[in-house]
Chimera marker file (.cmm) of the C-alpha trace (Angstrom):
<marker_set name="trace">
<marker id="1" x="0.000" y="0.000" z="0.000" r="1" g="1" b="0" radius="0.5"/>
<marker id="2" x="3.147" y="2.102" z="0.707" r="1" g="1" b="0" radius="0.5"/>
<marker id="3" x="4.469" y="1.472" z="-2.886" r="1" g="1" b="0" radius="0.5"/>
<marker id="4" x="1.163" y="2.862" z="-4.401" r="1" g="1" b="0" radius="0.5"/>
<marker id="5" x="1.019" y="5.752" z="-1.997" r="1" g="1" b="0" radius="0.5"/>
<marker id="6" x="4.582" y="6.850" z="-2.955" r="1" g="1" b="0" radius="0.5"/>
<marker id="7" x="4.063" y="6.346" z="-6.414" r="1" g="1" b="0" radius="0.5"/>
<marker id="8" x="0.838" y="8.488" z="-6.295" r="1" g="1" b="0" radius="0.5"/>
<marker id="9" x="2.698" y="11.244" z="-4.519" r="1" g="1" b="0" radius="0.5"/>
<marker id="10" x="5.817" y="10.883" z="-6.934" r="1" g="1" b="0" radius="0.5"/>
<marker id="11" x="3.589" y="11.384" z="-10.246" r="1" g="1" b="0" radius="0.5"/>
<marker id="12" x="1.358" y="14.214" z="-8.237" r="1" g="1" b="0" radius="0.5"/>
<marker id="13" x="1.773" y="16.224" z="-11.474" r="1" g="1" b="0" radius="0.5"/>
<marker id="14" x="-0.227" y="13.742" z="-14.044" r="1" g="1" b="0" radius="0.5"/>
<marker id="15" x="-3.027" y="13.581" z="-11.245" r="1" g="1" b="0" radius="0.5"/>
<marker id="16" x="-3.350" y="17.185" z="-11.770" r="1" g="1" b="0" radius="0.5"/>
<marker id="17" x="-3.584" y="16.971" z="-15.437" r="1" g="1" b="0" radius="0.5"/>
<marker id="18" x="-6.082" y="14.363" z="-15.091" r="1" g="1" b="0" radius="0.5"/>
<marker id="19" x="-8.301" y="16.145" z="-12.738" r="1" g="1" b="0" radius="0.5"/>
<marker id="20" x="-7.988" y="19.876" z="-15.192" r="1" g="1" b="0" radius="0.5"/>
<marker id="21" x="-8.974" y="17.387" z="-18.237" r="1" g="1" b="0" radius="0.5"/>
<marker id="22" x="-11.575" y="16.092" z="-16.746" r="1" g="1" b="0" radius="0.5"/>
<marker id="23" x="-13.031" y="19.340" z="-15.350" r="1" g="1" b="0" radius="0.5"/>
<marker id="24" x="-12.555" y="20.511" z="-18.605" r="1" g="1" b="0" radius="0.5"/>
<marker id="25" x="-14.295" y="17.857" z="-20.076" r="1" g="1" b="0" radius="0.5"/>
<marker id="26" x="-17.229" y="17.969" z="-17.511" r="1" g="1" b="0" radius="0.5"/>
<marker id="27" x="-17.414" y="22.187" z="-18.822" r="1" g="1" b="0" radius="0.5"/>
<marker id="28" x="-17.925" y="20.730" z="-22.257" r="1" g="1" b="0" radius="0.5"/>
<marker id="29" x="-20.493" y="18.025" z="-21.990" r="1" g="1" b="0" radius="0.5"/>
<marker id="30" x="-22.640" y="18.854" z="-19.359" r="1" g="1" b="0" radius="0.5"/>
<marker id="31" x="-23.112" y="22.705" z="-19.198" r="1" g="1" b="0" radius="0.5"/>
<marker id="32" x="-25.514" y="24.531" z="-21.124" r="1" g="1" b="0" radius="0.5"/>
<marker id="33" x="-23.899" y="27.598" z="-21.650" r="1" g="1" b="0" radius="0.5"/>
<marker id="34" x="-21.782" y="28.160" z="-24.731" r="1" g="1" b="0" radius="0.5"/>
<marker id="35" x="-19.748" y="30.431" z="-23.399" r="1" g="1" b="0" radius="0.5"/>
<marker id="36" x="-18.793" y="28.133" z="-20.186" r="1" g="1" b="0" radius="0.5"/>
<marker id="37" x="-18.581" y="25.579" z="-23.005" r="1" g="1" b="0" radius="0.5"/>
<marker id="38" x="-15.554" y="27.608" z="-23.972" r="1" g="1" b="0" radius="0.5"/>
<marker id="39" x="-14.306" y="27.515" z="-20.533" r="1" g="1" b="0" radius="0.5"/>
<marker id="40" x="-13.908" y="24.112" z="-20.077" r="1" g="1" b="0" radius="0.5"/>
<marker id="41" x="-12.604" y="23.715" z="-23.858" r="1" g="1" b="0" radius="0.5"/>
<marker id="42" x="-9.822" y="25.870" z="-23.194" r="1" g="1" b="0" radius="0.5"/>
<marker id="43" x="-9.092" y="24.109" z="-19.388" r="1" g="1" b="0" radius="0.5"/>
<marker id="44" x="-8.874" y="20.991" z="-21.496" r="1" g="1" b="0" radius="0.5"/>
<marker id="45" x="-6.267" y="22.330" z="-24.404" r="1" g="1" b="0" radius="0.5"/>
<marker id="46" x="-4.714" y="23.691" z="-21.431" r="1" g="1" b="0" radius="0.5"/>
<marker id="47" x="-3.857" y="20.571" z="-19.127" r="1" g="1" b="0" radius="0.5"/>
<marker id="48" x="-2.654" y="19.094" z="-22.675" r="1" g="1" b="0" radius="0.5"/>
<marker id="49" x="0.032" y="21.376" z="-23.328" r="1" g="1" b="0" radius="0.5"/>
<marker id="50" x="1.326" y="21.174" z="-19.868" r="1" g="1" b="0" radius="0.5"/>
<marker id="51" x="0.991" y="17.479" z="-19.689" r="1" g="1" b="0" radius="0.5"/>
<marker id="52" x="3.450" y="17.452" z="-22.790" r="1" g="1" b="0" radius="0.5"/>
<marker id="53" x="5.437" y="20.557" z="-21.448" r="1" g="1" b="0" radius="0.5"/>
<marker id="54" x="5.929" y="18.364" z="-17.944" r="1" g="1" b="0" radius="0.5"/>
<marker id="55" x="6.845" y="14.702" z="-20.563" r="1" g="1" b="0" radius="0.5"/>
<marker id="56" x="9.777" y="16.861" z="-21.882" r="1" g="1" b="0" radius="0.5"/>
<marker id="57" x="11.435" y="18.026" z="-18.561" r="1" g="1" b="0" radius="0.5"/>
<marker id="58" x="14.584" y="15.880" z="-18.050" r="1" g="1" b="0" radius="0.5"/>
<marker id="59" x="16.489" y="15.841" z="-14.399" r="1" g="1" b="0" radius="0.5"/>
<marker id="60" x="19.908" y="16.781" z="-15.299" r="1" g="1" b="0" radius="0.5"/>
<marker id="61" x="20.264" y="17.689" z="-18.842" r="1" g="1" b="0" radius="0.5"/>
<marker id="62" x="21.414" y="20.328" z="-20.474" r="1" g="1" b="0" radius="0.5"/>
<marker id="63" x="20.122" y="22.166" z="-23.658" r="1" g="1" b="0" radius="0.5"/>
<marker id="64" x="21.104" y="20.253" z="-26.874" r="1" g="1" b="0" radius="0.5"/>
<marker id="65" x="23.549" y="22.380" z="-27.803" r="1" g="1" b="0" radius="0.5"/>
<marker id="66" x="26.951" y="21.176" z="-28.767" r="1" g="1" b="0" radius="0.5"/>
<marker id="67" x="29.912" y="23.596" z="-28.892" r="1" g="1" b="0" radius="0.5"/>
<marker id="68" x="32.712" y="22.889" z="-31.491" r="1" g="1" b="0" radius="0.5"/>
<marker id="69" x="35.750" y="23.114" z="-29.722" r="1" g="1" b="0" radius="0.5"/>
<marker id="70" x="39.182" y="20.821" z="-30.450" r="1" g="1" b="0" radius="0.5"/>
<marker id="71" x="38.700" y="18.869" z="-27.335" r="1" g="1" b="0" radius="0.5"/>
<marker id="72" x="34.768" y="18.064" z="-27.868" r="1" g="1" b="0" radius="0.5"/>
<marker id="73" x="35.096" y="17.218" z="-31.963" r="1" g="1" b="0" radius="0.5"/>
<marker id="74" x="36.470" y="13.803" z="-30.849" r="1" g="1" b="0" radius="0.5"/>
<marker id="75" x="33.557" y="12.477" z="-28.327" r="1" g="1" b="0" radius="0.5"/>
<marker id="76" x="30.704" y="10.823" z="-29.263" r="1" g="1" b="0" radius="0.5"/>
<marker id="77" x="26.911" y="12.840" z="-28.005" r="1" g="1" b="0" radius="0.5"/>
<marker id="78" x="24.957" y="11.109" z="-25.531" r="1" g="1" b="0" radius="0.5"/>
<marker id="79" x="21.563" y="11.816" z="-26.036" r="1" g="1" b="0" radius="0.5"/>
<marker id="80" x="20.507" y="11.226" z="-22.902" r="1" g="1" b="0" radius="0.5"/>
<marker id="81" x="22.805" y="14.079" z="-21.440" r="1" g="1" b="0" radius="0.5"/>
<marker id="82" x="20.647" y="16.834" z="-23.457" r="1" g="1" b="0" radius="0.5"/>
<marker id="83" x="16.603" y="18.180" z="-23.263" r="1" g="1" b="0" radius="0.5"/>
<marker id="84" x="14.430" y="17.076" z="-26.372" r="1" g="1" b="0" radius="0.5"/>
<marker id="85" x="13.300" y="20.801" z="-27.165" r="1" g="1" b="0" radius="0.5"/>
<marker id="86" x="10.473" y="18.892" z="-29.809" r="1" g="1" b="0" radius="0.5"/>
<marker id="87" x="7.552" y="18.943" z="-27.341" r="1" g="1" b="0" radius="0.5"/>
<marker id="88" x="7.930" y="22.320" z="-25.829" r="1" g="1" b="0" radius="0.5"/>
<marker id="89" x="8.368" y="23.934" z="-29.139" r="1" g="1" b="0" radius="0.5"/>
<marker id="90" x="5.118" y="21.778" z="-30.560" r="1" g="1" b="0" radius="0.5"/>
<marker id="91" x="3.849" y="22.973" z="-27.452" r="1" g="1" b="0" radius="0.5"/>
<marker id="92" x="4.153" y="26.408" z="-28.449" r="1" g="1" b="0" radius="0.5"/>
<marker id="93" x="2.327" y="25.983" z="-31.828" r="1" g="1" b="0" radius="0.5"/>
<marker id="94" x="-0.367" y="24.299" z="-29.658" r="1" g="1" b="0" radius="0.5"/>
<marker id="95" x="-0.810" y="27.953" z="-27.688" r="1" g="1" b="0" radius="0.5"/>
<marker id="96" x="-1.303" y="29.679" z="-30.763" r="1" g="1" b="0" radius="0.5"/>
<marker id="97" x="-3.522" y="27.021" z="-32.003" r="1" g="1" b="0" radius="0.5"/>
<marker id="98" x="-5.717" y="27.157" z="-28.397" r="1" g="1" b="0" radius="0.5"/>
<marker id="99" x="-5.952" y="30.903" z="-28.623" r="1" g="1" b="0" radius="0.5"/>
<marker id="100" x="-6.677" y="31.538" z="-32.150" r="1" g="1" b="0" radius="0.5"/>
<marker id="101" x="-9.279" y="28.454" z="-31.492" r="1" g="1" b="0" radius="0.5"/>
<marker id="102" x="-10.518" y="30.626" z="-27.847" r="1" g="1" b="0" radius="0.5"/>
<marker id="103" x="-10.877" y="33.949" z="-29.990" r="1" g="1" b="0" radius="0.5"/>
<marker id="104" x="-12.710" y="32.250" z="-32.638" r="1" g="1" b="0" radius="0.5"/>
<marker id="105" x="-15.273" y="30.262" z="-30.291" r="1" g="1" b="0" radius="0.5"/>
<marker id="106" x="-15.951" y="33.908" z="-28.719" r="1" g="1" b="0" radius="0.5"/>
<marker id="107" x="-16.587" y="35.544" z="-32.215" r="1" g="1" b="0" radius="0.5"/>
<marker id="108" x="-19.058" y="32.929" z="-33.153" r="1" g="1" b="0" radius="0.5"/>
<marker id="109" x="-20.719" y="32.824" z="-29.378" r="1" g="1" b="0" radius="0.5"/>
<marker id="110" x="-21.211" y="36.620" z="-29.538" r="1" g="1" b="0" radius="0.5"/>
<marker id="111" x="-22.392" y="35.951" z="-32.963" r="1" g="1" b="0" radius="0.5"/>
<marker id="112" x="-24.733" y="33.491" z="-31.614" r="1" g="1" b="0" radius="0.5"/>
<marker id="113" x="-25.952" y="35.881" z="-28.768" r="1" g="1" b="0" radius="0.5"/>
<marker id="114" x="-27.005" y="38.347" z="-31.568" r="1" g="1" b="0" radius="0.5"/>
<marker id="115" x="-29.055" y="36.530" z="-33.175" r="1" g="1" b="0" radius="0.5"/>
<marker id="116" x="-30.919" y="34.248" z="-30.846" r="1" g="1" b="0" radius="0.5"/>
<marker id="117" x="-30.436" y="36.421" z="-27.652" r="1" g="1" b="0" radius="0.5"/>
<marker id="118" x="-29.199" y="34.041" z="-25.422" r="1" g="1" b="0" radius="0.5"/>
<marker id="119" x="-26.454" y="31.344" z="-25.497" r="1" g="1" b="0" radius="0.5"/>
<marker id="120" x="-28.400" y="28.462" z="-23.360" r="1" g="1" b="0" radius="0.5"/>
<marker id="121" x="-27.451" y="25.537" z="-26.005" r="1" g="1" b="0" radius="0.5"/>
<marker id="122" x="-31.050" y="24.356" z="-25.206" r="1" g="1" b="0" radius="0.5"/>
<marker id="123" x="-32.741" y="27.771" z="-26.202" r="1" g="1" b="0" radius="0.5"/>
<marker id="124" x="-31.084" y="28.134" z="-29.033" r="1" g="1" b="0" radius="0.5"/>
<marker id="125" x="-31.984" y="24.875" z="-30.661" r="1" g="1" b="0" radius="0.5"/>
<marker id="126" x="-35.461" y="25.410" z="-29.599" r="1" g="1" b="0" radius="0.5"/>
<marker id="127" x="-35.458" y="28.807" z="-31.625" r="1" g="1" b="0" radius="0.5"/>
<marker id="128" x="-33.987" y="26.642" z="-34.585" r="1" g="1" b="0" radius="0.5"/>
<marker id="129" x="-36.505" y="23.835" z="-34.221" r="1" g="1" b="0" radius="0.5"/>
<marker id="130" x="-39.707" y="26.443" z="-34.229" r="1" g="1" b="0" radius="0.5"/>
<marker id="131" x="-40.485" y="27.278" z="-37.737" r="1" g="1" b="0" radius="0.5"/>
<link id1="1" id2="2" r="1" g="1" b="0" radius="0.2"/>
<link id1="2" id2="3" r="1" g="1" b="0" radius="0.2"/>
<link id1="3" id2="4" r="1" g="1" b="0" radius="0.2"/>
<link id1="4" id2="5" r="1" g="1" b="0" radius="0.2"/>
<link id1="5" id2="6" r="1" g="1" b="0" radius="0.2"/>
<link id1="6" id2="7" r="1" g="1" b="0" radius="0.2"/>
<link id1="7" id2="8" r="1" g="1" b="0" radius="0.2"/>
<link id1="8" id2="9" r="1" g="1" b="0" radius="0.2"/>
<link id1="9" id2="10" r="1" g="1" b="0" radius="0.2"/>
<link id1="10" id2="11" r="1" g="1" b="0" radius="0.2"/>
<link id1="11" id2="12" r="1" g="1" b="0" radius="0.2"/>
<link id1="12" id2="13" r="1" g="1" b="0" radius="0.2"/>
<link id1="13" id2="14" r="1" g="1" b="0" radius="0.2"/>
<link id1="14" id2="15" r="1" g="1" b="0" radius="0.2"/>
<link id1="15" id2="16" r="1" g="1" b="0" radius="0.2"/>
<link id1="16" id2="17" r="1" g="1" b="0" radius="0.2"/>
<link id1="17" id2="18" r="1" g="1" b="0" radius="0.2"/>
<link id1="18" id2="19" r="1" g="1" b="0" radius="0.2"/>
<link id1="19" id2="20" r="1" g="1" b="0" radius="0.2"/>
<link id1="20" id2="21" r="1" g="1" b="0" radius="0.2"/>
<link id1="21" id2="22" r="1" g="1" b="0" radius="0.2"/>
<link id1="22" id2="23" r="1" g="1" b="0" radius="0.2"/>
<link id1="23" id2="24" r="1" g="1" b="0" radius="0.2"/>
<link id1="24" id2="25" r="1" g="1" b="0" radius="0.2"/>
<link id1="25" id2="26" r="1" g="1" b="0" radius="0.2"/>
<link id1="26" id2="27" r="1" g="1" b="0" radius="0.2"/>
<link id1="27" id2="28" r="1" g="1" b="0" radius="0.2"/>
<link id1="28" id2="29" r="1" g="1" b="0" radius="0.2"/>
<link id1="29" id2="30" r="1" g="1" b="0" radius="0.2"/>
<link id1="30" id2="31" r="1" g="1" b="0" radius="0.2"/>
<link id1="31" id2="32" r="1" g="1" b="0" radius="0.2"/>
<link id1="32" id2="33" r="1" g="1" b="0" radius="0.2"/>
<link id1="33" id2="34" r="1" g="1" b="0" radius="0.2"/>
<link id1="34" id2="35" r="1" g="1" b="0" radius="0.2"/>
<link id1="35" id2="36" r="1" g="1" b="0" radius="0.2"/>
<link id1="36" id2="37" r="1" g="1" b="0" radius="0.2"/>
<link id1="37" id2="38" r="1" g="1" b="0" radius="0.2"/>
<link id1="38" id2="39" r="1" g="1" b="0" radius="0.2"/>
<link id1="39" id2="40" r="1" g="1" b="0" radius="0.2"/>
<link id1="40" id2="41" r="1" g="1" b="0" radius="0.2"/>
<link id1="41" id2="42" r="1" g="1" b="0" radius="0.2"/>
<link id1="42" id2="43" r="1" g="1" b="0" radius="0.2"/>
<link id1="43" id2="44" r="1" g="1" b="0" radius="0.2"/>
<link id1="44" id2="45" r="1" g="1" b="0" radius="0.2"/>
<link id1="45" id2="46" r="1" g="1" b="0" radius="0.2"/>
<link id1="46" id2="47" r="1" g="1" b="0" radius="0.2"/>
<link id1="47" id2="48" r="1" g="1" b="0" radius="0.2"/>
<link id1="48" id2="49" r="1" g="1" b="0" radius="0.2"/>
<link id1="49" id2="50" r="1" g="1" b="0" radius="0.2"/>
<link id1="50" id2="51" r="1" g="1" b="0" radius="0.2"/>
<link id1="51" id2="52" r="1" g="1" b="0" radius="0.2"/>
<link id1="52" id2="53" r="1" g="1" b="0" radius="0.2"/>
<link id1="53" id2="54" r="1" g="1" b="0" radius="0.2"/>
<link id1="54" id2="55" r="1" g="1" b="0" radius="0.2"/>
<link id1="55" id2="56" r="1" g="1" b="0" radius="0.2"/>
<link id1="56" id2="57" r="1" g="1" b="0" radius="0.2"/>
<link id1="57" id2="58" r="1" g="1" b="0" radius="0.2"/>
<link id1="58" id2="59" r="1" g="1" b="0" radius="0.2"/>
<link id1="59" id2="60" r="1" g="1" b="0" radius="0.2"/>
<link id1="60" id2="61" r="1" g="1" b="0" radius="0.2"/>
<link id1="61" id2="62" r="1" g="1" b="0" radius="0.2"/>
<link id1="62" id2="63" r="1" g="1" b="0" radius="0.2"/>
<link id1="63" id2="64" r="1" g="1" b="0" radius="0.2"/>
<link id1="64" id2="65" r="1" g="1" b="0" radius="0.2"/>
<link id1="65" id2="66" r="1" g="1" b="0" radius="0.2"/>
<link id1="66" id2="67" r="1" g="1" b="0" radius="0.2"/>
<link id1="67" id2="68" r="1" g="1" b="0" radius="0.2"/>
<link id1="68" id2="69" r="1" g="1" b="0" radius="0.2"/>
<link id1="69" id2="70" r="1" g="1" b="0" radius="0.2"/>
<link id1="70" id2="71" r="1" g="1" b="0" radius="0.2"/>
<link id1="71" id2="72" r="1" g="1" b="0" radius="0.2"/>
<link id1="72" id2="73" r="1" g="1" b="0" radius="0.2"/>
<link id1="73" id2="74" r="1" g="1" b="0" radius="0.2"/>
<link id1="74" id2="75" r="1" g="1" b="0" radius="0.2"/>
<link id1="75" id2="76" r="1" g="1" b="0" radius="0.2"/>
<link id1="76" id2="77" r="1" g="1" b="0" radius="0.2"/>
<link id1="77" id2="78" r="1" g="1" b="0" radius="0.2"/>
<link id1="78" id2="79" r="1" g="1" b="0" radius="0.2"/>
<link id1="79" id2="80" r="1" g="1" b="0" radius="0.2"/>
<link id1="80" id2="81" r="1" g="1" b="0" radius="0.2"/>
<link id1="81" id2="82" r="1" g="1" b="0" radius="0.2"/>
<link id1="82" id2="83" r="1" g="1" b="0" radius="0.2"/>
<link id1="83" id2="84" r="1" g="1" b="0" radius="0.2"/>
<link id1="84" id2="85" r="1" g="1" b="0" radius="0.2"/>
<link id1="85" id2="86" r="1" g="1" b="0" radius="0.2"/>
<link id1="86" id2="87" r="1" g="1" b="0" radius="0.2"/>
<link id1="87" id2="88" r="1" g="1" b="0" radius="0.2"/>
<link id1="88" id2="89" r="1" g="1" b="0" radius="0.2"/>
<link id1="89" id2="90" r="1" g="1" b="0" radius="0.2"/>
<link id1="90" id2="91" r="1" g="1" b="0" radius="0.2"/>
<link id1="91" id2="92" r="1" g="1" b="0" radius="0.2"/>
<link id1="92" id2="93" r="1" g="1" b="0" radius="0.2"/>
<link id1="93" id2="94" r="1" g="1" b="0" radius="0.2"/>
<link id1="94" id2="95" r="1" g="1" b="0" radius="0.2"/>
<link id1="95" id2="96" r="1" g="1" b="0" radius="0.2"/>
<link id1="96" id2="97" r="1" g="1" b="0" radius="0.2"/>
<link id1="97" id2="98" r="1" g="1" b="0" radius="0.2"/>
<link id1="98" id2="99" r="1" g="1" b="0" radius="0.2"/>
<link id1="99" id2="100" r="1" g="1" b="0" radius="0.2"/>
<link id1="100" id2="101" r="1" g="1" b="0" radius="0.2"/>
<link id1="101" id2="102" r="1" g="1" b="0" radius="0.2"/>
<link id1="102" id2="103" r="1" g="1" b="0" radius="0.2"/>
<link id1="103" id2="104" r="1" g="1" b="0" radius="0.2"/>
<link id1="104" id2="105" r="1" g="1" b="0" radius="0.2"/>
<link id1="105" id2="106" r="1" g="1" b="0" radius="0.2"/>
<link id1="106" id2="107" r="1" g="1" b="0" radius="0.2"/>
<link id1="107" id2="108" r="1" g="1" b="0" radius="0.2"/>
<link id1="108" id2="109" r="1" g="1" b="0" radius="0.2"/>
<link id1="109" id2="110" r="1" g="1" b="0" radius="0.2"/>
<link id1="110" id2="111" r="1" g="1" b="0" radius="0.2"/>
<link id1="111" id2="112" r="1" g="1" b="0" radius="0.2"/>
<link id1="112" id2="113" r="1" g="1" b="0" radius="0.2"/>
<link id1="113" id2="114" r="1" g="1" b="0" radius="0.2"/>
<link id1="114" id2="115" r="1" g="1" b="0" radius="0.2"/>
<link id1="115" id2="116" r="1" g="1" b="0" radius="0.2"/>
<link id1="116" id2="117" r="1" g="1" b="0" radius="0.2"/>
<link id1="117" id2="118" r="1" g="1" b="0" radius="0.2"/>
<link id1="118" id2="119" r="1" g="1" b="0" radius="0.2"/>
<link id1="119" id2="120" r="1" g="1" b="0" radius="0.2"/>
<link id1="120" id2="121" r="1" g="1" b="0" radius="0.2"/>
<link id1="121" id2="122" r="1" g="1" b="0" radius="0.2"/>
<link id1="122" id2="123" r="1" g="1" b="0" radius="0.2"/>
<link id1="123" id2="124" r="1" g="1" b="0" radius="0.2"/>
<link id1="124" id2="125" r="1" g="1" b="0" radius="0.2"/>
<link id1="125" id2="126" r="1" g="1" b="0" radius="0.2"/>
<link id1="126" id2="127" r="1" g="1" b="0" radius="0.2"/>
<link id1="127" id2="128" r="1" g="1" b="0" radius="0.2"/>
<link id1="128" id2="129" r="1" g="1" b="0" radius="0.2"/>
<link id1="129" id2="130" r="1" g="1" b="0" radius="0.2"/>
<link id1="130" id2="131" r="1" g="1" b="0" radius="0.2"/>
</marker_set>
């Protein structure tokens, strides 16, 4: 029971991203409102990136780059001695992505408000429905 306990507390940070992805997900199934629809869309992209962000950290390393001096040319690179920068710079593309996706979801919610004066998801398709 120990062993699981410690384990828990030693991978604290992926219970954290589970419990923002699911509140997330809970925003975007079971609320009405578009706009907290958003919400928990964004709180979803966001526990993503910084699940991936945290999967790149490496104790110890260093940043991957290699200086060419006379006494380095001659060793072979470890890998495993330098950071993998891939996921924190897809990472990056994936925050532009999440808040050109956030600003577009708002344009088309206020959109949405203008023309059916409300953004209650159940309203709305009730204004659709009625001829």
């Amino acid at each position: 029971m120990e062993e699981i306990l410690g384990l828990v507390i030693a991978r604290y940070n992926y219970w954290i991203y589970i419990t923002l992805m699911m509140v997330g997900l809970y925003g975007m199934i079971a609320k009405n409102n578009l706009v907290k629809k958003i919400v928990g869309m964004n709180i979803f992209q966001t526990a993503i990136i910084l699940f991936y962000v945290s999967i790149g950290v490496k104790k110890g390393a260093t940043i991957p780059i290699i200086e060419h001096s006379h006494d380095v040319a001659h060793q072979a690179v470890r890998a495993a001695d330098y950071i993998n920068p891939l996921p924190h710079v897809l990472m990056l593309t994936a925050i532009v992505v999440s808040v050109a996706t956030l600003g577009v979801a708002l344009a088309v919610a206020v959109t949405v408000y203008q023309r059916h004066q409300t953004l209650e998801e159940d309203e709305i398709l009730k204004q659709i429905r009625e001829p």
